[in-house]
N, C-alpha and C positions, 0 to 999 in steps of 0.2 A: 559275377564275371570280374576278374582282377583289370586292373584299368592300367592301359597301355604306358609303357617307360615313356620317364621323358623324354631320355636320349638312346633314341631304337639306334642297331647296330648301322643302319644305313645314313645315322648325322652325319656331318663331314666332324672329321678332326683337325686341328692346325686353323694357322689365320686361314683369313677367307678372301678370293681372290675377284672382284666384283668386275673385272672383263672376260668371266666367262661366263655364259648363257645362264647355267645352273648355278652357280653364285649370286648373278644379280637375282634373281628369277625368285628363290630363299629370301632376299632381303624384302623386294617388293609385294611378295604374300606374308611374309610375318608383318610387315608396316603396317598392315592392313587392322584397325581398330574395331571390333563389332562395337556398337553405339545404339544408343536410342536419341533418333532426332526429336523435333519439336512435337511431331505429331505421335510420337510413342512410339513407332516401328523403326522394330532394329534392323539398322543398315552399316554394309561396310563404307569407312570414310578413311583416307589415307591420311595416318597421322603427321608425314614430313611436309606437307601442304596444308593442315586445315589445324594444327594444333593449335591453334589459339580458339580456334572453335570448341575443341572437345576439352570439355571440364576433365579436370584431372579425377575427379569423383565418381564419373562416370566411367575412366579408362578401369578404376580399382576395381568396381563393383564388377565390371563384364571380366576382367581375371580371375576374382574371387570365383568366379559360375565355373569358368572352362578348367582353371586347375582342379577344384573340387573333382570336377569329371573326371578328370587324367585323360584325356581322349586327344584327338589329332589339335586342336589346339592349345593344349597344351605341350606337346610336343612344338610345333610351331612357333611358341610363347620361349621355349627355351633356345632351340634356336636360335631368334633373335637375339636372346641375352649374348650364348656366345660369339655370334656373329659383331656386333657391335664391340661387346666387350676388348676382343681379339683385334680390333681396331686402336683402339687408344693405345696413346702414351702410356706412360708409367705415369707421370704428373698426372693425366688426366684422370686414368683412371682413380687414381685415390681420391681425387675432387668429387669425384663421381660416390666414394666406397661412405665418405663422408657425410653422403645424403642417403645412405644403403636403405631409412626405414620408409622412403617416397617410393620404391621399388622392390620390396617384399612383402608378400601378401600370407596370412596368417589362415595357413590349412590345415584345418583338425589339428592344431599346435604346432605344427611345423613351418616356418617362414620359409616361403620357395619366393625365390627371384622372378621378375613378371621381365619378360622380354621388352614389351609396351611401354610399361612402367617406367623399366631402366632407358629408355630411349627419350621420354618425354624430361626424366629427371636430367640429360647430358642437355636436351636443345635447353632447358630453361637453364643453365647454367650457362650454357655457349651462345646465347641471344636474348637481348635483350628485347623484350617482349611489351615495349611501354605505350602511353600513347605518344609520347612527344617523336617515335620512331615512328610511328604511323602517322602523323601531323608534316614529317618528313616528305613519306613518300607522296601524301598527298598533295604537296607542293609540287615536287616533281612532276605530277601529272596532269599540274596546271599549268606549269614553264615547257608543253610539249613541242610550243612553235619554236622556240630559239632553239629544244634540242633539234627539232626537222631541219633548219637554217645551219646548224653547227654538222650534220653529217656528210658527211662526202656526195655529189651527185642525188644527194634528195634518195638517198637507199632505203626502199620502202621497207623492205625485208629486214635491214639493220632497226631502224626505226623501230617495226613491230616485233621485234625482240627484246628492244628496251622498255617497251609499256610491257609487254608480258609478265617479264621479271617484278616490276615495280606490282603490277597486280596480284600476283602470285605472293608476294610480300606481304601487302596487306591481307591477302585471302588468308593467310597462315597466323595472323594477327583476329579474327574473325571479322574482317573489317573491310572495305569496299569504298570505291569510288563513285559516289552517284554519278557523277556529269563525265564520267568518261568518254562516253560518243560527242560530247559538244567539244571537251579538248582535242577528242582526235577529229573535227573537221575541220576544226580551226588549224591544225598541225598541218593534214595534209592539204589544206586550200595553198602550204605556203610553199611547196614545192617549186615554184616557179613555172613548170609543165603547162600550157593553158588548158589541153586539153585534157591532162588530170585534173585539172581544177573544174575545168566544167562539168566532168562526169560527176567527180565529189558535190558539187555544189546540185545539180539534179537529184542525189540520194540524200541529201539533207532534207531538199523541198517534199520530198517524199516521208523523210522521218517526222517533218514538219505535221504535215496534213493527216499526219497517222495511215499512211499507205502503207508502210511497212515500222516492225518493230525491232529493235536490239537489247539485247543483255547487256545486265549491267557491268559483263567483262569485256565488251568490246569487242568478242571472237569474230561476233560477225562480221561488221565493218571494218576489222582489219584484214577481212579474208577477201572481200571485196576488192581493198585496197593493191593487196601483195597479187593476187590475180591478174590486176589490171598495170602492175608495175612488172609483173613478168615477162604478160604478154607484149608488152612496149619495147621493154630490152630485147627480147627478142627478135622482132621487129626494126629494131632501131629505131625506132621511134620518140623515147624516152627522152625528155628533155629538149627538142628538138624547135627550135624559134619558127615562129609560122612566119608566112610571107608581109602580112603587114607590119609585123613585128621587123624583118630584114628590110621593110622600106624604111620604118622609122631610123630604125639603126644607119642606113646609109643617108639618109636627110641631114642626122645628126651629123654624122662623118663630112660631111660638105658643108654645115653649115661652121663647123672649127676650122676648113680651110680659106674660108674666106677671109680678106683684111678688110678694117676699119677703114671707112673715107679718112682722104690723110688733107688736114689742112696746114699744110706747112707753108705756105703764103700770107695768113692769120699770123700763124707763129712768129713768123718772120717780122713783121709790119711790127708784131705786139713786141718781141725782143728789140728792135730798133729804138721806140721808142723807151721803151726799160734804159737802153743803154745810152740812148740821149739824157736822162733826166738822170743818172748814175755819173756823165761824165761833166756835168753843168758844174761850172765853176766862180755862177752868180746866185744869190737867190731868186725864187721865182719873182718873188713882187717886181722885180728891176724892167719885167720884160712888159708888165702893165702900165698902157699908157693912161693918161688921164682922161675922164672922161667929160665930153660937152665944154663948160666952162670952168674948169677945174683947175686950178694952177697950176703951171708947168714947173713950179719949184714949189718942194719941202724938205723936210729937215727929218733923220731918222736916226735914232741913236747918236743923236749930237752932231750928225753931220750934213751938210744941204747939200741937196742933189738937182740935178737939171734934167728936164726930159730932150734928150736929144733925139731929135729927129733923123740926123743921120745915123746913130748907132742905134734908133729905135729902144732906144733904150733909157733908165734913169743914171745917168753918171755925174760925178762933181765937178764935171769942166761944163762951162755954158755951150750952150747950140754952134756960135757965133765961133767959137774959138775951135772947132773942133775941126781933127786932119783931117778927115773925110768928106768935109766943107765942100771943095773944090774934086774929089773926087768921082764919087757917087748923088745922083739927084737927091735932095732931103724928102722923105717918108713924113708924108702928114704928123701928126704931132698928137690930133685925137681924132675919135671916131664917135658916130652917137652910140647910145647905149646899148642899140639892138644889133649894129653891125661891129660889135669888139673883136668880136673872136674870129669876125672873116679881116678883121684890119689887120691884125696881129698876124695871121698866115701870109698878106702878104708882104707887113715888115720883115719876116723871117724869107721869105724869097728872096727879098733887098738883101739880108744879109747876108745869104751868099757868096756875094761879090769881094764880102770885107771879112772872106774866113781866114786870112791872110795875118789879118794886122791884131787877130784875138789871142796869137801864140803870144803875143806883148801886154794883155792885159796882166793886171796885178788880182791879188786871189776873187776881188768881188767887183772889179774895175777892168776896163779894155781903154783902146783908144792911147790919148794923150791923159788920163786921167790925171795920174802921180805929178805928171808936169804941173797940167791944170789947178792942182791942191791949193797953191798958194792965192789963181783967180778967183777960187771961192768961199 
């Protein structure tokens, strides 16, 4: 029995249009790789999803079998070639003509082009297949909370379209995520939602205990997840602050309108005296009397001074000579040692009376001092 054309009258001819039913339909049955898994039985595995799985040795041998035959898959095998082919560039394709002997398989002396073949030979030319791209994705799919944080409204659905991708990545690399249920509860505990977060955190406690199990692709628990994120939208429900949460929030609200106790009477007292000791126009020592038996005259910087009682003060004019003599009663002279500081408040009451005659002091002197200079 003569063995069936590659290209029976019913192939299409011309590019090939892959938004229509029977176009795409062509692609997705020639992709299709007969293989031998691990355990020796041949199965079909889809090469644009698992190629980093299927050994290129493997794709050769199972073309070598069906072209030999000439039968429906080989026909299929061609197919694909010019389905693909009929795709590329110009550029591309000669990128591609330039690796021609990874895609022709040697039948009874004649090299026929493997559909398979030439399709496996463009992906490892158009991607890079290494680890350090799968060291990639597998970060990615530990950084899943800052992406759940980073999406609009905690969009479960967007969400679980991007770990798919990312997995599908790796799948195609033969290679996998162990802890992908553990980033995605972590992911979605961050939703903000409390009451998606409680259910998620009930399914953990249950992943926990071994109540229930997941693949290592995450299907399940992302199906869970978009379920329970639909139902919510729907609902309105979704993202929605619970009532303790709108207490909190109004406490908080009332506790920013409230003002600080205002101590401007403090203030007051404490700038008063700031702007007394700012506006003093003697040193302080002048205003210390002497104390118990302590003389009422010393010398300071070469100059003697006299403790006046009437100016409460130490000036270079004597007690005796001073204008205030006859004005104001004279202010004790000392005090003991334990009562200074109430004697001193009430020579400063006395002065009072003589805040009159201090616009006439000199920079460190009041009274008749200047006059006095030569008395002393």
């Amino acid at each position: 029995m003569a063995a069936a054309p590659r290209n029976p009258s019913a192939a299409h001819v011309g590019p090939y249009d892959y938004t229509t039913r029977a176009h795409s339909a062509l692609y997705d049955k020639n992709t299709e790789s007969q293989v031998i898994n691990p355990a020796g039985v041949l199965q079909a595995t889809y090469l644009v999803d698992h190629y980093g799985e299927i050994p290129g040795t493997l794709v050769r041998n199972a073309a070598t079998v069906y072209l030999t035959a000439g039968a429906r898959m080989s026909q299929d095998s061609e197919q694909l070639h010019q389905c693909v082919r009929k795709s590329l560039t110009k550029e591309a394709l000669s990128r591609v003509m330039n690796d021609k002997e990874k895609f022709l398989v040697n039948v009874n002396g004649v090299l026929l082009p493997d559909g398979l073949l030439f399709l496996l030979t463009l992906i490892s030319l158009g991607y890079t297949n290494t680890r350090s791209m799968s060291s990639v994705y597998r970060n990615q799919l530990s950084l899943l909370t800052q992406k759940m944080q980073a999406i609009p409204n905690n969009n479960i659905m967007e969400f679980n379209t991007y770990v798919k991708s990312l997995v599908k990545l790796l799948a195609a690399g033969g290679e996998r995520c162990e802890d992908l249920a553990w980033n995605l509860l972590r992911a979605y505990k961050e939703t903000g939602d409390e009451r998606f977060t409680l259910y998620i955190q009930t399914k953990e406690d249950a992943w926990k205990d071994g109540s229930i199990n997941w693949g290592a692709n995450g299907n399940e628990i992302m199906l869970l997840a978009e379920n329970y994120y639909k139902d919510a939208v729907a609902n309105g429900t979704w993202m929605q602050v619970s009532r303790d949460k709108e207490r909190i929030i109004a406490l908080e609200a009332q506790i920013r309108t409230f003002k600080p106790v205002s101590h401007k009477r403090d203030n007051k007292q404490e700038s008063k005296r700031t702007d007394r000791e700012a506006n003093r126009r003697w040193p302080k020592w002048k205003d210390m009397p002497p104390k118990g038996s302590d003389p009422k005259v010393k010398t300071k910087d070469g100059t003697k001074y006299h403790w006046c009682t009437h100016h409460a003060r130490w000036t270079v004019h004597k007690p005796e000579d001073c204008t205030l003599a006859g004005e104001a009663p004279a202010i004790a002279s000392a005090a003991p040692d334990d009562a200074a500081p109430r004697q001193r408040g009430r020579q400063r009451t006395a002065m009072t009376t003589v805040t009159a005659d201090a616009s006439s002091d000199s920079e460190y002197d009041t009274g008749n001092e200047s006059d006095d200079s030569n008395s002393s």
